[in-house]
C-alpha positions as CSV (number, residue, x, y, z in Angstrom):
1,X,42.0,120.0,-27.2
2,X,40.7,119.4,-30.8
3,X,41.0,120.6,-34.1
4,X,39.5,120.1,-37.7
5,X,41.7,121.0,-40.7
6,X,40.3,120.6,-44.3
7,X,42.8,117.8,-45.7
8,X,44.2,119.9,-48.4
9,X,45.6,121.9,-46.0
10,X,49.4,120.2,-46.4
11,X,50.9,123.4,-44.0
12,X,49.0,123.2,-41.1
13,X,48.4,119.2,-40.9
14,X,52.3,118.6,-40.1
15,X,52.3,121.5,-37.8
16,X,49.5,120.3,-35.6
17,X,51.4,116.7,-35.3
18,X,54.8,118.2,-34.7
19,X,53.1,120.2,-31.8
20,X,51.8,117.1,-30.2
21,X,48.1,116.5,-32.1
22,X,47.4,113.1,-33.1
23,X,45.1,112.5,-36.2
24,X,41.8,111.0,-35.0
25,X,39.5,110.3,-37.9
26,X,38.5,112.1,-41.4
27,X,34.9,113.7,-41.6
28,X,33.2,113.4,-45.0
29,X,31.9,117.0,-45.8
30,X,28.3,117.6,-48.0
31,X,30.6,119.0,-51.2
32,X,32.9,115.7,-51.1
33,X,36.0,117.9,-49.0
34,X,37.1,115.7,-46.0
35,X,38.0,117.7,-42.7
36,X,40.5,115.9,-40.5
37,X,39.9,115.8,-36.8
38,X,42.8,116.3,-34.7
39,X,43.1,116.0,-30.6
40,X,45.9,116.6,-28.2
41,X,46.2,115.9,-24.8
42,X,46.5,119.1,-22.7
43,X,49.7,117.1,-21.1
44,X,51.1,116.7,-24.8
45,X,50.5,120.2,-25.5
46,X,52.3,121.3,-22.8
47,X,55.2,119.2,-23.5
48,X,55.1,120.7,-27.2
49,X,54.8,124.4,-25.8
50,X,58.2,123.7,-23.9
51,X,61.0,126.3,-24.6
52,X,58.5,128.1,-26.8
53,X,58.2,132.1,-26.1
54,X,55.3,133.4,-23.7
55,X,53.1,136.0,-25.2
């Protein structure tokens, strides 16, 4: 699984790496904004998602 989060995002970057996303590379945007790709492992997700309610 992968995700992009703009950089200034401080609240969601630490949440996707205590969840079990690793942070893979920076992407340059046209306006100067970087965008910060994220990846986790569907293994490591399901590790993270252990205990955590069903919906």
């Amino acid at each position: 699984m992968h995700a992009t989060v703009a950089e200034e995002n401080t609240a969601s970057l630490p949440l996707l790496e205590r969840i079990g996303y690793d942070r893979v590379r920076g992407i340059r945007e046209d306006d100067g904004s970087v965008t910060r790709l994220l990846t986790c492992g569907a293994g490591r997700a399901r590790e993270a998602a252990d205990g955590a309610p069903e919906f």
